[in-house]
Structure formats: C-alpha cells, structure tokens
C-alpha positions as CSV (number, residue, x, y, z in Angstrom):
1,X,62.2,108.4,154.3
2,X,65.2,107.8,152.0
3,X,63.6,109.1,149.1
4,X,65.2,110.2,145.6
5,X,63.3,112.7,143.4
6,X,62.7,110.7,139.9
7,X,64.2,113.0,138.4
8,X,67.3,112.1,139.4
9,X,67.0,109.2,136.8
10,X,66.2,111.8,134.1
11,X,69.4,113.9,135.2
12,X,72.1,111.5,134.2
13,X,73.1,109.8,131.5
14,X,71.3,106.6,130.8
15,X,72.8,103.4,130.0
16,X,70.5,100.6,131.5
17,X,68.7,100.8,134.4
18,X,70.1,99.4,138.5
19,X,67.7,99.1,141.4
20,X,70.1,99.9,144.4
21,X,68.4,99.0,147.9
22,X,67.9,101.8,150.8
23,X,68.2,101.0,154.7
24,X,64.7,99.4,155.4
25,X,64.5,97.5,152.1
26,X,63.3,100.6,149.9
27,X,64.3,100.5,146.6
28,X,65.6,103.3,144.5
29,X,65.3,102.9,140.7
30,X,68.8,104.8,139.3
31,X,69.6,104.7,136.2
32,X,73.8,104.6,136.0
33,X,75.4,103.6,133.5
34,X,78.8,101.2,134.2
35,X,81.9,101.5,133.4
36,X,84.9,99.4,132.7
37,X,87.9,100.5,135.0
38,X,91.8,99.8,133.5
39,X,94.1,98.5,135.7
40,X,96.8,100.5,136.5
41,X,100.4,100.2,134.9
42,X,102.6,98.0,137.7
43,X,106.0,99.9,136.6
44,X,107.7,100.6,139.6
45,X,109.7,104.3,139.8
46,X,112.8,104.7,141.2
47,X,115.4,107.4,142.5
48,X,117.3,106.8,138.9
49,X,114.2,108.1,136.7
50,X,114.2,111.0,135.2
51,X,113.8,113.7,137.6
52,X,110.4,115.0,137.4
53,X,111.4,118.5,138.9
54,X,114.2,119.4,136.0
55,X,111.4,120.9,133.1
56,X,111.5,123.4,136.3
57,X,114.4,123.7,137.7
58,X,117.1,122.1,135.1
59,X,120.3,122.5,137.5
60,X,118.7,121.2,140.9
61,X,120.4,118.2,141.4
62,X,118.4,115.4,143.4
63,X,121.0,115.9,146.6
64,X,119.0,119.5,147.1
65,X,115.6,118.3,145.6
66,X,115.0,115.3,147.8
67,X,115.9,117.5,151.3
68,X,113.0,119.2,153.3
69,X,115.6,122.3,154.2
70,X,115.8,123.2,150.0
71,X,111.9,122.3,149.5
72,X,111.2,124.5,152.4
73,X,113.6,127.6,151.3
74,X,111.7,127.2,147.8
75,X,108.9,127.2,148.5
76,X,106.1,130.1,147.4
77,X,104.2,132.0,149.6
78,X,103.6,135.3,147.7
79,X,101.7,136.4,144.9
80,X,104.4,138.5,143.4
81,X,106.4,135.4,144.2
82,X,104.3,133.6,142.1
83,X,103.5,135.6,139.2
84,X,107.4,136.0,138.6
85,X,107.8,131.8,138.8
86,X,105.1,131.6,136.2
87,X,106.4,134.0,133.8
88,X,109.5,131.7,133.6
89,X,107.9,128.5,133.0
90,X,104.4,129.5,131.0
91,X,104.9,129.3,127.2
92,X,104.4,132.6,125.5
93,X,100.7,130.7,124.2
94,X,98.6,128.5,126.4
95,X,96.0,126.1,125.3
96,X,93.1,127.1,126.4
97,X,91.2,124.4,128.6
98,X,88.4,123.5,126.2
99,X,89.0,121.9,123.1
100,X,85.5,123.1,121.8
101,X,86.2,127.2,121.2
102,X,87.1,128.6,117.9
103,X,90.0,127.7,116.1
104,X,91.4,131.3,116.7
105,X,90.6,131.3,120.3
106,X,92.4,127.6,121.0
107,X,95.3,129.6,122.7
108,X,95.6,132.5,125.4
109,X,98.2,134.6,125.4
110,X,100.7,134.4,129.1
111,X,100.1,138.0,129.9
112,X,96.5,137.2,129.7
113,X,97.2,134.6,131.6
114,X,98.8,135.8,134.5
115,X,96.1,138.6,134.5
116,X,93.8,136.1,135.3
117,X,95.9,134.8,138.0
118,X,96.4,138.1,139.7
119,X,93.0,138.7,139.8
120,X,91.9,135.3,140.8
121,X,93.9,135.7,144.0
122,X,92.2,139.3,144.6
123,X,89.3,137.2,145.4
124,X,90.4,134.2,147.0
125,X,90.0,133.6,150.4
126,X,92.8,131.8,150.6
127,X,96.4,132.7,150.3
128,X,99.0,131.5,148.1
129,X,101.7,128.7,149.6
130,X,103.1,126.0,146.9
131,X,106.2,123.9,147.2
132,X,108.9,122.9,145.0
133,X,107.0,119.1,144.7
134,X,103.5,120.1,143.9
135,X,105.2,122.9,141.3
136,X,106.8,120.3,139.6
137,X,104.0,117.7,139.0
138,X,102.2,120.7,137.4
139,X,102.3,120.6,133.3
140,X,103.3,124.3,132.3
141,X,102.6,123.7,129.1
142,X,99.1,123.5,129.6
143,X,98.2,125.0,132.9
144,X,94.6,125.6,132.1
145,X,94.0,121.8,131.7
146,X,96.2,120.2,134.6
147,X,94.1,119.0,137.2
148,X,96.6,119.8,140.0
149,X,96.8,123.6,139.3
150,X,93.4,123.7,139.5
151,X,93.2,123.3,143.3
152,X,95.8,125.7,144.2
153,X,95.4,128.2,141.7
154,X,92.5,130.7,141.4
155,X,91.7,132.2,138.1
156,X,89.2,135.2,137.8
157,X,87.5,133.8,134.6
158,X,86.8,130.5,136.2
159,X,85.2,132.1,139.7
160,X,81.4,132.0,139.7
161,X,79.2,133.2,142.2
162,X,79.0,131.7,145.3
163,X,75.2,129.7,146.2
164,X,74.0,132.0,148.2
165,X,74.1,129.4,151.2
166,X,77.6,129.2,151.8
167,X,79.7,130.3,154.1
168,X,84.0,130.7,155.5
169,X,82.9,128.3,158.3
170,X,80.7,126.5,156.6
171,X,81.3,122.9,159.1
172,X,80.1,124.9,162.3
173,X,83.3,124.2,163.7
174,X,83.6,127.4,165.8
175,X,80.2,127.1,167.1
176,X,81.0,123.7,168.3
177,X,84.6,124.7,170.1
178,X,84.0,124.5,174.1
179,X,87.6,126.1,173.8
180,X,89.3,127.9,171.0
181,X,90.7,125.2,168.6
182,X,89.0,122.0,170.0
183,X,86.2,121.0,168.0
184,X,84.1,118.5,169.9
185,X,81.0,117.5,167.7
186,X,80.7,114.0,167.8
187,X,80.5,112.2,171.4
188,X,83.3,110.2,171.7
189,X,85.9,112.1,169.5
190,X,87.3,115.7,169.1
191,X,89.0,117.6,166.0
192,X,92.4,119.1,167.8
193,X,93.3,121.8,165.9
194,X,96.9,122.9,166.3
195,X,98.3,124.9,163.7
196,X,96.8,126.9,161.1
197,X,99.6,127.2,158.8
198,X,100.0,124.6,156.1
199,X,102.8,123.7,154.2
200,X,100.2,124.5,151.0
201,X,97.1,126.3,150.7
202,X,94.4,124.5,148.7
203,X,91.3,126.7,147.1
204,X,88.9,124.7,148.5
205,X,90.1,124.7,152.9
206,X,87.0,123.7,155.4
207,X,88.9,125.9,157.1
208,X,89.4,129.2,155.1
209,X,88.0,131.2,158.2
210,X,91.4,130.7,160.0
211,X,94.3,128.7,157.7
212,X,96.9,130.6,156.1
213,X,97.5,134.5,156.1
214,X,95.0,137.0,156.2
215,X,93.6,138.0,152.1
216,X,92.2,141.0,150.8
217,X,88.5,139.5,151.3
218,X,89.0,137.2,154.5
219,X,90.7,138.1,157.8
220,X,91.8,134.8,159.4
221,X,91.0,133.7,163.2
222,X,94.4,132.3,163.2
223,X,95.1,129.2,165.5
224,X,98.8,129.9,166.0
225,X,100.8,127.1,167.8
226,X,100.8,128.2,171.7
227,X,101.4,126.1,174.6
228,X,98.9,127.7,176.5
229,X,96.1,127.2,173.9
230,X,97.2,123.6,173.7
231,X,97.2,123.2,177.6
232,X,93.5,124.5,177.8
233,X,92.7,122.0,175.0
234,X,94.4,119.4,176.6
235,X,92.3,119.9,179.9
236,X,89.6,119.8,178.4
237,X,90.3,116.5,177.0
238,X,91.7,115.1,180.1
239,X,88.1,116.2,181.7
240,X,86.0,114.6,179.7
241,X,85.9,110.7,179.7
242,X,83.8,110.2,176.9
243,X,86.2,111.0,174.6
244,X,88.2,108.4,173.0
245,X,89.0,109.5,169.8
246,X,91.3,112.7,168.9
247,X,92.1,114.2,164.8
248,X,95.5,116.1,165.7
249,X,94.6,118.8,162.3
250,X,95.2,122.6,161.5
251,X,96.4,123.8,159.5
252,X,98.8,120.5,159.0
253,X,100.6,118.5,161.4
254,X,103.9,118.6,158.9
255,X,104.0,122.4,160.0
256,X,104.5,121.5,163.5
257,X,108.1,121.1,164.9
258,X,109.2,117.4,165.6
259,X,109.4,118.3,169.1
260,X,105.9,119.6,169.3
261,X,104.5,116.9,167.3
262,X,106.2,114.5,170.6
263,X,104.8,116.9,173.2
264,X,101.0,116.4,171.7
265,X,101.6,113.0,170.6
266,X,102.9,112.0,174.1
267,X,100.2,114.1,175.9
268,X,97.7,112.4,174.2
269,X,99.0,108.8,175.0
270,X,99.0,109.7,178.6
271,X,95.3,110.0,178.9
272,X,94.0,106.7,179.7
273,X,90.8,107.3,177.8
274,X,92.1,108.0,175.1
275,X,92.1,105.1,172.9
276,X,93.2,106.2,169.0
277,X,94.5,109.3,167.5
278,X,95.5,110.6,164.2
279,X,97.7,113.2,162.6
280,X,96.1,114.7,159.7
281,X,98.7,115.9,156.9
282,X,98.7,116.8,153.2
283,X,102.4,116.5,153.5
284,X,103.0,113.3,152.2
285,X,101.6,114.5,148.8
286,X,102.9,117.8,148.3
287,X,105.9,117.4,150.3
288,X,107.2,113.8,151.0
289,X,110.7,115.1,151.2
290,X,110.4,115.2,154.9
291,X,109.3,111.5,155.0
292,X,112.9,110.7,153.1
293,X,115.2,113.5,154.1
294,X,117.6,111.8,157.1
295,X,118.4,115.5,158.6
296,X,114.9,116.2,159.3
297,X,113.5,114.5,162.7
298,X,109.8,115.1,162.1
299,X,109.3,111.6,160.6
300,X,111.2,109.7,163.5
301,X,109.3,111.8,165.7
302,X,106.1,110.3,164.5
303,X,107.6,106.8,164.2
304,X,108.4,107.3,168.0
305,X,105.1,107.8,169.0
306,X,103.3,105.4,166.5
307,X,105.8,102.7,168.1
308,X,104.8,103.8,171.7
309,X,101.4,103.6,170.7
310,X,102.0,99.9,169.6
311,X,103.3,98.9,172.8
312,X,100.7,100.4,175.0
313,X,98.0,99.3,172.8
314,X,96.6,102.7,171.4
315,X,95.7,103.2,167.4
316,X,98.4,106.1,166.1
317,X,97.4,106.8,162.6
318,X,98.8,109.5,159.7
319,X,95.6,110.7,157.0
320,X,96.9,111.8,154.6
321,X,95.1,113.9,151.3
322,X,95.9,112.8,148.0
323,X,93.2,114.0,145.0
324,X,94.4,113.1,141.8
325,X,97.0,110.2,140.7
326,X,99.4,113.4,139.0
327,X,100.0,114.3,142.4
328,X,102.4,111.0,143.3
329,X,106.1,110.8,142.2
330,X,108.8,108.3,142.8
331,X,109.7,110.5,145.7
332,X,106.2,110.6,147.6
333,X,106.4,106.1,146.5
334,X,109.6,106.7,148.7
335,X,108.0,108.3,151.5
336,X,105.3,105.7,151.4
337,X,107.6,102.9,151.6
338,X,109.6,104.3,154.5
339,X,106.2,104.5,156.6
340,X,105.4,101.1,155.8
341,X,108.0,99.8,156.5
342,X,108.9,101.6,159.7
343,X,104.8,100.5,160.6
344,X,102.7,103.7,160.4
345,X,99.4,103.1,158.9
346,X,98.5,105.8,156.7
347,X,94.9,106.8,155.5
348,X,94.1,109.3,152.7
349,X,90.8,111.3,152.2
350,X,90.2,112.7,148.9
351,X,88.2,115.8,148.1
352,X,85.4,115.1,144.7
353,X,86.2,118.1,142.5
354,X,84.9,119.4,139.3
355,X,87.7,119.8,136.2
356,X,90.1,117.5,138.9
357,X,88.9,113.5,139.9
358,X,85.3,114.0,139.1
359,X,85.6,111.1,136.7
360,X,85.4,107.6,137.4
361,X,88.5,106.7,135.2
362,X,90.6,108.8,137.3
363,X,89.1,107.8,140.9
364,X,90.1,104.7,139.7
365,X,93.2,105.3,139.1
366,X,93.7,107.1,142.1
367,X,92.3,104.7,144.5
368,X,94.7,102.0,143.3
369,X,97.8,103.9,143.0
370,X,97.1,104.6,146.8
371,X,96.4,101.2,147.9
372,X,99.7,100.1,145.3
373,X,101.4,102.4,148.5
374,X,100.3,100.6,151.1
375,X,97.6,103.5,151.6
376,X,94.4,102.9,152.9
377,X,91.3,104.9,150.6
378,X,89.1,105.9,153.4
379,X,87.0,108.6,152.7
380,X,86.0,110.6,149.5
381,X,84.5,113.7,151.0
382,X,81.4,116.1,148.5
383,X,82.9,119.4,148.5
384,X,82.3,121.4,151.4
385,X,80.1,124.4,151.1
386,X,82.7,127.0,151.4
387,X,82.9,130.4,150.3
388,X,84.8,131.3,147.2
389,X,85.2,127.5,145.2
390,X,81.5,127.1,143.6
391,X,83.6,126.2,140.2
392,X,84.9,123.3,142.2
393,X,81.8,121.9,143.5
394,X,80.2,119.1,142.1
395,X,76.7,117.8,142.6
396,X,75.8,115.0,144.6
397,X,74.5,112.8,141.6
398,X,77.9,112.9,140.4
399,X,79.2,111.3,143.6
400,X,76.7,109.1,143.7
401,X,77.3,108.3,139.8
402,X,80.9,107.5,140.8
403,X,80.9,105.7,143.8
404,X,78.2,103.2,142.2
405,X,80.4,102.7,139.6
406,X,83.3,101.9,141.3
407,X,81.7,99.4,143.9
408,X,82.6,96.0,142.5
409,X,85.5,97.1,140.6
410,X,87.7,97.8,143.1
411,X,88.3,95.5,146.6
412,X,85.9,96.1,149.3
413,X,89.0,96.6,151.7
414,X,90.5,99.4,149.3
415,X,87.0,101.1,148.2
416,X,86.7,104.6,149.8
417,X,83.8,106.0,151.7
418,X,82.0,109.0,150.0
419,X,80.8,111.0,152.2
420,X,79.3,114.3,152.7
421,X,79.9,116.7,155.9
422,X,77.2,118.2,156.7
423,X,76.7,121.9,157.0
424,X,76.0,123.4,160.3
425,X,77.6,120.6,162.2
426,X,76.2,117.8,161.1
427,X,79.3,115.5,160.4
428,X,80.2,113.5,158.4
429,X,77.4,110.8,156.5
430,X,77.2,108.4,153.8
431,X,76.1,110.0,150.6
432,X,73.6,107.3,150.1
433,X,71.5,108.0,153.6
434,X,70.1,111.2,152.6
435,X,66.0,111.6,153.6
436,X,65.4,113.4,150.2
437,X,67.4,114.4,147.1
438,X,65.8,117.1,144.1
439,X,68.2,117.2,141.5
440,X,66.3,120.0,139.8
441,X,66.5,122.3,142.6
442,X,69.9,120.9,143.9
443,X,68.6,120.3,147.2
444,X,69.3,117.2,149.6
445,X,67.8,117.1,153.1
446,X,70.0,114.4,155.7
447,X,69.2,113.5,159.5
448,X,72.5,112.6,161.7
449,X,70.7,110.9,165.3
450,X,73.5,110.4,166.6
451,X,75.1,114.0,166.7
452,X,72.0,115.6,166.5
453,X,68.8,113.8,167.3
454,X,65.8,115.0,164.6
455,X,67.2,117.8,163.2
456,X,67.6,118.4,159.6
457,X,70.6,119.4,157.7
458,X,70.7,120.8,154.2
459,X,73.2,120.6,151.7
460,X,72.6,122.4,148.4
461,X,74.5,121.6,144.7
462,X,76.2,124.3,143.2
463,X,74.1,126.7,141.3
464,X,76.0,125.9,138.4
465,X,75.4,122.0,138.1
466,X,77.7,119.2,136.4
C-alpha cells in the first residue's frame, strides 16, 4: 500500500536524496531537490499608482475603471469581439514563447497570431468571456509568454491530443446529482450549483459540460438560475439531515444578483442542520471592482449574511481562485482589505498548470502575496482530467516536487493543500495518499473509504509529460 514506482526517483532532477514517511510508517526514498524561496517585496500599492489598465485603455480614467457597471459593459464575450481587441493591442511582431528557436523564428508575425487564436477557439470547449481587469494584467507585448493569457486563451499550435481517458464531466458530478444541479458526493456536504454563467471562462472548467455558452464542439447542460430548480435543491437539503456542509458554486456566485445571493444565503441559514457554507467565486481576481464599487450591493449582500452567520453561530466563507501572483492589482489588494475588514474570511484554491505556477518560485510567490491579503491558501488542486487542456496538465511528480519543496518554507497555517480530485467521483485526496504511482506509464491508482469504500480510482498524467 502507499507504494511509489522507483522510478519516480530516476524521473526528476536529482539534487540529494529525502526519505519522506507514508501513513503506517513506510518510507519512500525521493529524491527532490530544495530550493531557496525569496521573500516577497513588502511595497504596498495604492489607488495613486500608476494605473495598470492605461497600456490598454489610455483615456479610462479610474472613476470608470474601478466601477462594476463599466467593467461589466466592457467586458468580452465574443470571439469576433476578441479578435478585434487584440489586433489593437498585439505589436505587429510577437516573441515567440521559447527562447530556444532560431534566431529567424524568435518572432511571429500578429496575423499569424490571431490565426492561431481563431482556431484555438474552434476547438475549445469553452467559450470566450474576459473582463476589463484580467485584460489589463495581461503583457501584450509578449502574449505567448504571459502566464495569465495562457488560461483564458486557446491557441491551435499549443492544443495536443487529449489522453484518451478524459472526459467534459470528468468529476462524475452529474452522476452523483439526486436533483439537477446538487451534487451530493461526500456524506455530510453537497456542491450547490447555481449558476452556470461566469463572469470569465477559464480553459481548464471541471465544469465545461455545462458553464458558459454552447461552442462549436460542446453543447452545454446549462444550469440557468431558476427558482424552481433552486426550490427542488433546497428540499432536498432540508430532507436530508446528514448534511451539514454546502459549496454555493456554478458557474460563479459573483454572477448571481445581490438579491439572489440573500435568498440562498438566507435559505441556507434557516436549515438548522446546516452548520457552514461557502460561496465560491473567481471574482475577486478577475473582477474585484464589485468588492470596491459603493453602487453595486452584491458585496453588502454577502457582508449581510456572513454577519448573520456570526451571530447565529454558522461558518459563512467566500473561496476564492487566484493562480498566479500577475493576477493581483492594487485594486483586487482593495477588495481584500474591504472583506477583511468588514469580517469575511476568504479562502483561495489554486489550479497547478503547466507554462503558468508549475514552478516553485512562483507558488511561492503566490502563496504569500495571498496570505499578505489576509487570504487563506487552502487548496492547490492537480489539473482535472478534462477534455480539451492536455497542454495544461501537469504530472503528479511535479506537484509532488513542489509541495515538498515548499513545506518548511512557508508557515504551516499559510501552506496550501495539494490535492487531486479524483475522477469518477472520488473527491478530493491528498496527493501524497495514493496506493501506487508509475511515472513511466503516468498512472496513479488512489482509494477514498470514506466516499467510496474499496474501490479504486485512476488518475492518469498527460500523455505529454513535464
């Protein structure tokens, strides 16, 4: 049990040689090599910096910016949309990504470029949505190299072929829905899934089988906000003692109107079994200007019911999905310090992806600019095995690699978990508890007792390994 092929040892580079202990007092002989991490720069920004938006848009003052109404209007949603934005901001030649091709192949021209782009999306399973924020943290200069565009943006010559075992639903969640939208897996908690619209779509959605608008290769099973789906999922909760945990998802809560987000939030307060619930959002860090903009009432909204919470001593949480430190602005350090302050603890769960955090220098970096904003590093999740990202992928030696050389470096209180999900409903489990691990055929094998007794779960490295 618990056992790692040897050649995981040969598979990564050597620097001296760490025996890490299993559960039951195995030892594993792994041969990491360690790291030095660099603290992060304590400069603090502030609203007077130089606005980070104007090599984009040069006349937008910070009045319009900063508000959730302009970010909202501005916001692009179509490819044609998109590939008109780009050919305004893209320099005439790009660097290409890799410093190591021919001197006469170091740039790309734009209209090759946006070629790439177009086609990229002819593929992707998801659909196109960025906003003003996440568009300006993005360096136009050299797109092919900037970690953020990578997530959003697909490009035909980076697609490879999918592993052969993955899938659009690739979490089981359907399968484990006793009513459309509820996803009740583990015993004492249930995924609430009440939007499928996002204020940005990321290449790499668990949820590609239903977030977003409908793509030339998938046709979504959209989860619309309806008050009659919510009222089935709501009996169903109210039936069911056991549970005491509820993930309020999507799609993304920050989608939701403030007065729905009250209506569930309250709802979910009411049921005296119900003992914690969160609101999962990627708002915060591609769209804090809701968090800050006083003519908005989502934020108060949650502030309500987190307060309410407090009082009748339930957990109200936000989780939040930040992946690389490029992502957070002076503005999203605003919205952080407003939740603080007004007492909403926030959580983030990161995503491991190749060409964007797969590094330990920039987890690092990451983890402490978080916990800098009084955000919590919870999890760091493997990439799930969805259809359509296999260039995103990374193996699990790499997480393993990273997480072992971040433990010791970083406080125990702010060091994330890294986890895998399991495919085919096995939830969520410590990258470190697999049964087996062959590095050479990519293959892991993982038990999860409590959600499923004996049975064994698989989760396979891309073909294309690290």
């Amino acid at each position: 049990m618990f056992a790692m092929s040897k050649k995981i040892s040969r598979s990564l580079c050597i620097a001296r040689s760490s025996v890490a202990l299993r559960p039951g007092g195995r030892s594993v002989t792994s041969d990491y090599s360690t790291s030095t991490l660099t603290p992060l720069s304590t400069t603090t920004h502030t609203t007077d910096a130089i606005p980070y938006w104007q090599h984009v848009w040069k006349d937008v003052e910070k009045t319009d910016f900063l508000t959730y109404r302009w970010q909202t209007r501005n916001t692009i949603e179509r490819p044609e949309k998109l590939l008109d934005f780009l050919k305004k901001v893209v320099p005439e030649r790009i660097p290409h990504a890799s410093t190591a091709v021919d001197k006469d192949e170091q740039f790309i021209a734009r209209e090759a470029f946006l070629e790439d782009v177009y086609r990229g999306m002819e593929k992707a399973p998801m659909s196109v949505r960025l906003t003003p924020h996440v568009l300006s943290v993005i360096n136009w200069q050299a797109p092919l190299q900037d970690p953020v565009l990578r997530q959003f943006l697909p490009l035909k010559s980076r697609v490879l072929p999918d592993h052969p075992e993955l899938t659009l639903d690739s979490l089981h969640e359907e399968g484990d829905s006793p009513v459309a939208g509820l996803v009740h897996r583990y015993p004492d908690k249930v995924l609430f899934l009440a939007t499928s619209v996002c204020p940005v779509y990321c290449r790499f959605c668990t949820r590609s089988y239903a977030v977003g608008a409908d793509t030339e290769s998938v046709t979504k099973h959209s989860l619309k906000p309806a008050r009659r789906r919510w009222d089935a999922m709501f009996e169903y909760i109210e039936k069911t003692p056991q549970i005491h945990d509820v993930v309020v998802s999507g799609g993304d809560s920050y989608y939701l109107d403030p007065s729905h987000l009250t209506r569930i939030g309250h709802r979910l307060l009411d049921i005296p079994h119900i003992k914690r619930f969160r609101f999962a959002t990627k708002g915060l860090a591609v769209c804090p200007m809701r968090m800050i903009d006083p003519n908005d009432a989502w934020v108060n909204a949650f502030v309500e019911i987190s307060d309410r919470g407090r009082e009748v001593g339930k957990e109200v949480a936000m989780h939040t999905h930040f992946n690389h430190p490029n992502e957070i602005t002076w503005a999203t350090e605003m919205a952080a310090r407003t939740l603080f302050q007004r007492g909403v603890r926030v959580r983030n769960q990161t995503v491991l992806l190749r060409g964007v955090n797969d590094t330990i220098a920039t987890m690092a970096e990451l983890i402490r600019k978080l916990s800098d904003l009084m955000i919590q590093p919870y999890y760091v999740y493997l990439g799930d095995m969805v259809k359509g990202v296999e260039d995103l992928r990374t193996s699990l030696a790499t997480a393993l690699h990273i997480e072992q050389n971040l433990i010791g470096g970083i406080a125990g209180f702010n060091m994330p978990k890294f986890v895998v999900d399991l495919p085919r409903g096995g939830g969520k489990r410590p990258i470190t508890s697999f049964e087996n691990y062959d590095t050479e055929t990519g293959v892991s094998t993982w038990k999860a007792p409590a959600v499923a007794g004996d049975r064994v779960f698989r989760y396979h490295d891309p073909v294309k390994r690290d």
